[in-house]
N, C-alpha and C positions, 0 to 999 in steps of 0.2 A: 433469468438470473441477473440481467443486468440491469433492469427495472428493478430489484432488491438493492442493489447496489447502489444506484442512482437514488436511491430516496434513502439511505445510510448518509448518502455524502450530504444532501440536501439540508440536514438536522448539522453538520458539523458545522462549530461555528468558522469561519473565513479566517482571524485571527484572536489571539491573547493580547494584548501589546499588540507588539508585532511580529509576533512571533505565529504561526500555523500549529495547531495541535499534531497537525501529523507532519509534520516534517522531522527529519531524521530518525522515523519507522521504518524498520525493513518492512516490504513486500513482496510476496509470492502471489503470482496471478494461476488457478487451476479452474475451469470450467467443467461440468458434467451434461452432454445432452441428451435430448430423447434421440436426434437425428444422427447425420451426418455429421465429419468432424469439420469445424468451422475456429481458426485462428483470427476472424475478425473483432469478437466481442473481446476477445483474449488480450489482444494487442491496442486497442484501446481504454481498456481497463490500464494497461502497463502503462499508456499515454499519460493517463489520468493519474496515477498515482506517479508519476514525477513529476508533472503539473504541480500535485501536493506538496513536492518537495521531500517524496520520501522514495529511501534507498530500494529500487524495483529491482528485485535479482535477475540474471540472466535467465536461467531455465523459466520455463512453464509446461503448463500441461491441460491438454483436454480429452477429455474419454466421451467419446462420441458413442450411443446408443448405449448408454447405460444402464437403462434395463436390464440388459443380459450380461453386467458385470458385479454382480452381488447375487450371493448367494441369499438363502431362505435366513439366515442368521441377520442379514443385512448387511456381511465382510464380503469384501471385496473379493474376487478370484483372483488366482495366480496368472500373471499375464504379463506382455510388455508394457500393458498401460499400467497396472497397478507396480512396477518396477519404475515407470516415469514419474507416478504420486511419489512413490520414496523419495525419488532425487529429487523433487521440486522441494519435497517437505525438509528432507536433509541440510539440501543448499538456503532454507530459509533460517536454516538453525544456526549454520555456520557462519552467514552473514549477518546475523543478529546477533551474537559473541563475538565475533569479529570488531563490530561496530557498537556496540556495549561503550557507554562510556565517552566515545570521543564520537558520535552523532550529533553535539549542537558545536563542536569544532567543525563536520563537514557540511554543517549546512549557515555555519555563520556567512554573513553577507553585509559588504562595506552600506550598501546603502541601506540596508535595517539600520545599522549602529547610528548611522549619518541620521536616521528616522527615527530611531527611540532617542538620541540626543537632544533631538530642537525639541519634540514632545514633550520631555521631562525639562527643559530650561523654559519651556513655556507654562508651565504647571509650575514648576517652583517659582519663576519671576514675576508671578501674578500681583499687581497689586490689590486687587482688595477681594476678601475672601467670605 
């Protein structure tokens, strides 16, 4: 799973400007394994996605041997894990309405501004074109 991941991020570009395409996206981090439950992969995803500058909610979730957590339909069974999917998916909804709207106020930053400043007076003071 995290080799998917890792080459998603690979393709995103680094910056706009200067601005990150993913900065001020919520994220919710949920892993599903064949094995044992493992919060390493988990917790470095959540690393990485503040890295990106985007809003990583508290909860997360992983359902270790998930084989035996889908039925023949392919839904998920009733269980404490599939009640943790809820709240990770709930709390990703609520942080994302939450944060609707005033996400490029909490990710603005004095020294982007300081940095798209001299950028654009070095682009318009140009003299010859």
């Amino acid at each position: 799973m995290s080799g998917i991941l890792k080459a998603q991020i690979d393709w995103i570009p680094l910056n706009t400007g200067a601005v990150r395409p993913t900065q001020g996206k919520t994220l919710a981090v949920m892993q599903v394994s064949g094995g044992s439950q493992s919060f390493n992969a988990v917790n470095q995803m959540r690393v990485l996605g503040r890295w990106m500058r985007m809003i990583t909610i508290p909860n997360q979730s992983s359902v270790p041997k998930a084989f035996q957590e889908f039925d023949e339909h392919g839904r998920m069974k009733p269980s404490s894990l599939y009640d943790r999917v809820v709240d990770v998916t709930e709390e990703l909804m609520k942080f994302t309405l939450l944060t609707r709207g005033i996400s490029p106020y909490l990710v603005d930053r004095y020294s982007e501004r300081k940095e798209s400043a001299a950028e654009l007076s070095k682009r318009v003071n140009q003299r010859s074109i």
